[in-house]
C-alpha positions in Angstrom: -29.7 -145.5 158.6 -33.6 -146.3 158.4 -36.5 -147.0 156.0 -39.1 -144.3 156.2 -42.4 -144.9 155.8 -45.9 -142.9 155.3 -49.3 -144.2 155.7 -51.1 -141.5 157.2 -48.5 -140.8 160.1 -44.4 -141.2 159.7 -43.1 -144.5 160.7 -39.3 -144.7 161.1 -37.9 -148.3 161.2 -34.1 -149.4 162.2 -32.7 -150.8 159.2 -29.9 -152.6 160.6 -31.6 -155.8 162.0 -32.7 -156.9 158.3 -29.4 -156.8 156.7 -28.9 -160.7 155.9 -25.2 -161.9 154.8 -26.1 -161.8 151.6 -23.0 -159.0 150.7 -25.1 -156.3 153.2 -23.6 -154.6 155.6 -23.7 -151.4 158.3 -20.7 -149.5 157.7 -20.8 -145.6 159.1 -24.3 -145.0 158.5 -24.7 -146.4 155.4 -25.7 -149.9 154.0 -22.9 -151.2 152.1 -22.9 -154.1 149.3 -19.9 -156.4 148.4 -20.3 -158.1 144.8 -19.1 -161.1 146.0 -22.3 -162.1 147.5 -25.0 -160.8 145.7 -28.8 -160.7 147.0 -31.7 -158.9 149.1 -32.4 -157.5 152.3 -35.9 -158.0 153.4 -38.2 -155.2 155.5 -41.0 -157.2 157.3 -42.6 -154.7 160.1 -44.6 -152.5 157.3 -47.8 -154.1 155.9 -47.8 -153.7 151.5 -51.1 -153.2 150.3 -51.7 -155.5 147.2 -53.0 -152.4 144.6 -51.4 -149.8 146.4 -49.2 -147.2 144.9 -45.5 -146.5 146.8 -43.0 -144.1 146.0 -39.2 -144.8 146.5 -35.8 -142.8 147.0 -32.4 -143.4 147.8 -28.7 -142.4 147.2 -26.2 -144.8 145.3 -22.6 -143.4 146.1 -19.2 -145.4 145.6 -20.3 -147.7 142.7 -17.3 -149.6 141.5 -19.9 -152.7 139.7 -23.1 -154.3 139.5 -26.3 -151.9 141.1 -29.9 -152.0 143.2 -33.2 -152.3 142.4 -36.0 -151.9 144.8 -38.9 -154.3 145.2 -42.4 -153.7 146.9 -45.5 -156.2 146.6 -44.0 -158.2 143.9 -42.9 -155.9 141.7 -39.1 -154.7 140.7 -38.2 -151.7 139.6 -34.9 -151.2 137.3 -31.4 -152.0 138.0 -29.8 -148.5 138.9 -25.6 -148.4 138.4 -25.2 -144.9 138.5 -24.1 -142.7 141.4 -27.0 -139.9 142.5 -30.7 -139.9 143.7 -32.9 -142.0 142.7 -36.4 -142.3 142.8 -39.5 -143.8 141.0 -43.2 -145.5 141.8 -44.2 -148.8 142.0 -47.9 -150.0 142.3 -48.3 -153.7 144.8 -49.5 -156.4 142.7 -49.8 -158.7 146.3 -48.8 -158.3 149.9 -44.7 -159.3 149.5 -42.6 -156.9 152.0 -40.1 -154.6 150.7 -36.6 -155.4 149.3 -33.5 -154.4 148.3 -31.3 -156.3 146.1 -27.6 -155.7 145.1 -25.1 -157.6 143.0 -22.1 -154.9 143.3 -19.7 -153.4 145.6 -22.0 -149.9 146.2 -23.6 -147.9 149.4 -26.8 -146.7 149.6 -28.5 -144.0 151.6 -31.4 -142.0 152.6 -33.6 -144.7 151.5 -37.2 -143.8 151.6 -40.1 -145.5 151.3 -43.5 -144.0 150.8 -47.2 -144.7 150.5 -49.4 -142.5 148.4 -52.5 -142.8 150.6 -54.8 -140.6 148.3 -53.9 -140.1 144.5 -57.0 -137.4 144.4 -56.2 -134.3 146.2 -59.8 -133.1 146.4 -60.5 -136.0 148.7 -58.5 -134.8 151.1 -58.5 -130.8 150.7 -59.9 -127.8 150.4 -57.9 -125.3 147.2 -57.9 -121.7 148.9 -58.0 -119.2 146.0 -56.6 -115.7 146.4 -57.9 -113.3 145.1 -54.8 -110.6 145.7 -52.0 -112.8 144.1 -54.9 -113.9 141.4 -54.2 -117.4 142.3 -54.9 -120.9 144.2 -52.2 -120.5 147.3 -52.6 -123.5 150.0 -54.6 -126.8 150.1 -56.9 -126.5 154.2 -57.8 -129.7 156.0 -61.3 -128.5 156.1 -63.9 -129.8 154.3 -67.2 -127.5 154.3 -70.4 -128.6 152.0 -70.8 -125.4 150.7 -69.6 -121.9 151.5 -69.9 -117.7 150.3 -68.7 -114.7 151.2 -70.2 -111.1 152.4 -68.6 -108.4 152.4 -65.1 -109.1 154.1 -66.3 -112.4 156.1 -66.8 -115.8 154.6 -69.4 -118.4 155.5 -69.0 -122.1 154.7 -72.4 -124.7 155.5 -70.9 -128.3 157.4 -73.5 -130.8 158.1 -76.4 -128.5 157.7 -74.8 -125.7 160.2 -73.6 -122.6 158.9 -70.6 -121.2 160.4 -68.3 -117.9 160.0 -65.5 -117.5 159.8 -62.5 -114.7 161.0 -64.2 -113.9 164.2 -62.2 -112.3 166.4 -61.5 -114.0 169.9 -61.8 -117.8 168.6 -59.3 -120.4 169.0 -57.0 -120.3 165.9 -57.4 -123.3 163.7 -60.3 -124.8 165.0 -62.9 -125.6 162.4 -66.3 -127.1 162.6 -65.3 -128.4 166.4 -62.6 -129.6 165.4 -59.0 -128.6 166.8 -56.2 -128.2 164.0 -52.7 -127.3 164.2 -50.6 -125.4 162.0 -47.3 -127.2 160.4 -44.0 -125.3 158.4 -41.9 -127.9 156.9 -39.0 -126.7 155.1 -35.4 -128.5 153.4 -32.0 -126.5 154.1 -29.4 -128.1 151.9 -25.5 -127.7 151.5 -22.4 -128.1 148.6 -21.3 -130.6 151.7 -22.1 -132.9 153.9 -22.6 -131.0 157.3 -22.6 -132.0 160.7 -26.1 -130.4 162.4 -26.0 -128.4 165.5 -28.5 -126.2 167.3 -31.4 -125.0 166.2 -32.9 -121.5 167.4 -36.4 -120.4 166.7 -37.5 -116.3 166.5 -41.2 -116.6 167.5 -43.9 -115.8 170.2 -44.2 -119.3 171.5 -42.0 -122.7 171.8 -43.0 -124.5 169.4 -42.0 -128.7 168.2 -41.7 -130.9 165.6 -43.8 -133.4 164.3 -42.8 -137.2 165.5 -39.4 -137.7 163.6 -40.5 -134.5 162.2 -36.4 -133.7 161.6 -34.4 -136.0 159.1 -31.0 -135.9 157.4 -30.1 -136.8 153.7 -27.6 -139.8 155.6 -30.8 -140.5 156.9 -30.5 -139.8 160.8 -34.2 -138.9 162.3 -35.2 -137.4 165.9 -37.9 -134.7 167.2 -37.9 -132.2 169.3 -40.7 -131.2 172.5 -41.0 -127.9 174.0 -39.0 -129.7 177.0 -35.8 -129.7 174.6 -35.7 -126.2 174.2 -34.0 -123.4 176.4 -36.1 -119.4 176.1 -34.1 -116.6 176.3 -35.5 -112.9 175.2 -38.0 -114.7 173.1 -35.7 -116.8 171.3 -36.0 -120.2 171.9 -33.2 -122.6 171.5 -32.6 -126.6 171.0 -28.5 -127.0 171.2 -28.2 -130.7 171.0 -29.7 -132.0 167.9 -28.5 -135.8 168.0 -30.4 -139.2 166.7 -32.9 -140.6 168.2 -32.0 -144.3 168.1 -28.4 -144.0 168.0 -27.6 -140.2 169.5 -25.1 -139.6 167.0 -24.5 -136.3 165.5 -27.1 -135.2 162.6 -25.1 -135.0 159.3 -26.1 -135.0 155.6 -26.4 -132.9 152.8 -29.4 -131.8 153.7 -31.9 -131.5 156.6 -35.7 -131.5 156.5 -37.9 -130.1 159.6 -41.3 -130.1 159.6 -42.7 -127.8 163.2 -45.6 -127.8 164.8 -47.9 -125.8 167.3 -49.5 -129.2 168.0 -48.2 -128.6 172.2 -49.9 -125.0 172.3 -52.0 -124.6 169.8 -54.6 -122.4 171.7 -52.8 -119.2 170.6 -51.8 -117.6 167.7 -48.8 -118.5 166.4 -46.0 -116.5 165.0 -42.8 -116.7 163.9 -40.2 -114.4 162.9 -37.1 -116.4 162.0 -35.0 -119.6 162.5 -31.5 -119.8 162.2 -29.8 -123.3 162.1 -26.2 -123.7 163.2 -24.1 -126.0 161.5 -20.4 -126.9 160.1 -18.3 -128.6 157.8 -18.8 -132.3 158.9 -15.1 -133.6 159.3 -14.0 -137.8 158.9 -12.7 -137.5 162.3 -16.6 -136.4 163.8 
């Protein structure tokens, strides 16, 4: 079980050292509350920004009484008694860490914390219009001053250069000097909870993930290198998905990966399919 936080890049923190007496406990993966002790569990290795904005999430499951709130730079959100997901944003009002607090006998899960770094999208994107589906499609990285088309080629100005774009034999996904890589993040969800197994990717290169770029709804979290996976006939397979901190089987309801080309990004990249093996997660596993 872990607090996830974003500010700029994913930082995964073990939850268990900050789990006080006060009715918290570590019971199979999940943070459990007793109603005869009520009170907080305090996160102290992420920095709150006094006027920044942070979005929560967690799942309540088994309440008998009593419920959570969530507090981040001095500010509480509502008491939540109800079983399900929850979620909501709170905006720092000065530099307190992040608690939990319970008065009831409950367990909570997949607790995520994250920090909104840009509420204006513009600042940190490009819209990419199309004009075939008669729509705006994707948000790029790049940022060019200016920028036209001729014919079938587009031109952008950056910094008073001018540049073109789709010409043949150039690194893909380098723009303006600048060396990007290309990311596919993607949720696979279940009526159950499942227990995570193998994962195989269809594609013309081995490709990653992002650091803890794979993460379960009961909150496990690892990554995977191009070391970790085994090629055969252009298939490439990772066959033992476990935790990172405690190598114990990924389960949840869901699973989230986010891949990158980040370890070979000087070709292009492409990828046909990916198949992830799982079952029926069993109290005995």
């Amino acid at each position: 079980m872990s607090v996830t936080t974003v500010q700029n890049n994913s930082v995964t923190f073990d939850i268990r050292p900050y789990l006080t007496d006060r009715g918290w406990s570590f019971v199979g993966g999940r943070m459990v509350h007793q109603s005869e002790n009520s009170g907080y569990f305090e996160v102290m290795d992420f920095s709150i920004q006094s006027g920044q904005t942070y979005q929560y999430s967690f799942q309540l499951e088994n309440v008998t009484s009593g419920g959570v709130k969530i507090s981040i730079g001095g500010v509480e959100s509502e008491l939540f008694t109800t079983n399900g997901y929850h979620q909501g944003d709170i905006t720092a009002t000065d530099n307190s860490n992040i608690k939990v607090w319970s008065d009831g006998d409950l367990q909570v899960t997949a607790l995520t914390i994250l920090q909104q770094v840009s509420e204006n999208i513009s600042d940190k994107n490009t819209i990419t219009w199309s004009e075939q589906r008669r729509g705006w499609v994707t948000f790029k990285e790049m940022l060019p001053d200016a920028g036209f088309s001729m014919f079938t080629r587009m031109y952008t100005f950056k910094d008073g250069n001018l540049w073109s774009h789709q010409v043949e034999d150039t690194i893909p996904n380098n723009f303006y000097g600048e060396q990007k890589h290309s990311r596919i993040k993607f949720p696979v969800s279940s009526v159950g909870v499942k227990t995570y197994q193998s994962l195989a990717i269809h594609s013309n290169k081995v490709i990653g993930t992002t650091e803890n770029g794979i993460e379960t709804q009961l909150g496990n979290v690892t990554d995977l290198i191009s070391y970790d996976f085994e090629s055969r006939e252009g298939i490439h397979y990772a066959n033992k998905l476990r935790d990172a901190i405690m190598d114990d089987k990924l389960k949840g309801r869901y699973i989230v990966i986010e891949l990158t080309d980040e370890e070979s990004a000087d070709t292009y990249l492409q990828i046909f399919k990916i198949v992830l093996k799982s079952n029926v997660s069993t109290p005995n596993e």
